[in-house]
N, C-alpha and C positions, 0 to 999 in steps of 0.2 A: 721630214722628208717624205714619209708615207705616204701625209695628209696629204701632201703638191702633185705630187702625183696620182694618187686616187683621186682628186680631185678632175688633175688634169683628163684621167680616164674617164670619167664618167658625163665629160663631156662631148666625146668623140662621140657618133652616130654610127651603128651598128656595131656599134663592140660587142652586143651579145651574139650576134650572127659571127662575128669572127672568134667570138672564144668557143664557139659550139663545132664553129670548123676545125680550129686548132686538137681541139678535143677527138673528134673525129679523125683528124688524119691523125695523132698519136696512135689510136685505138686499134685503128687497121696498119698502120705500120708495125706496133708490138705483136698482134698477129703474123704478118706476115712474118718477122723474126722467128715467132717460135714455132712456125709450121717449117720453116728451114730448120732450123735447130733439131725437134723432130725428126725431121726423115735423113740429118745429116747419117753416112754412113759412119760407122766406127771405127774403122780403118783412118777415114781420113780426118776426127777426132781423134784420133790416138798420132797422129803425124802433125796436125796443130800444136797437142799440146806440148810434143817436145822438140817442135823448132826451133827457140830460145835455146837450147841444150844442144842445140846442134851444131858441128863447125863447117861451114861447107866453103867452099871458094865460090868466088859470085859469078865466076863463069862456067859455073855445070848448071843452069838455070836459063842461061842465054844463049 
């Protein structure tokens, strides 16, 4: 199954220009993540992580 497929790939024209894009937007999207993550405040990390644990009614939100 690999081989049909690699195969199949290495026929398409510009696959290296799209796996270097693919590559790229991953790059700067993990970036982008973890500069949010970073500046996230603590407050509102410590209120994430115990929403699970929380019981609210779904109309104090709306």
């Amino acid at each position: 199954m690999y081989k049909v497929i690699s195969s199949l790939l290495e026929d398409v024209k510009g696959m290296d220009v799209l796996s270097a894009i693919s590559v790229s937007f991953f790059f700067i999207l993990f970036i982008i993540i973890m500069i949010n993550v970073i500046r996230m405040r603590k407050e509102h990390a410590e209120e994430m992580k115990n929403m699970p644990l929380e019981k609210h009614d779904l109309n104090d939100k709306f």
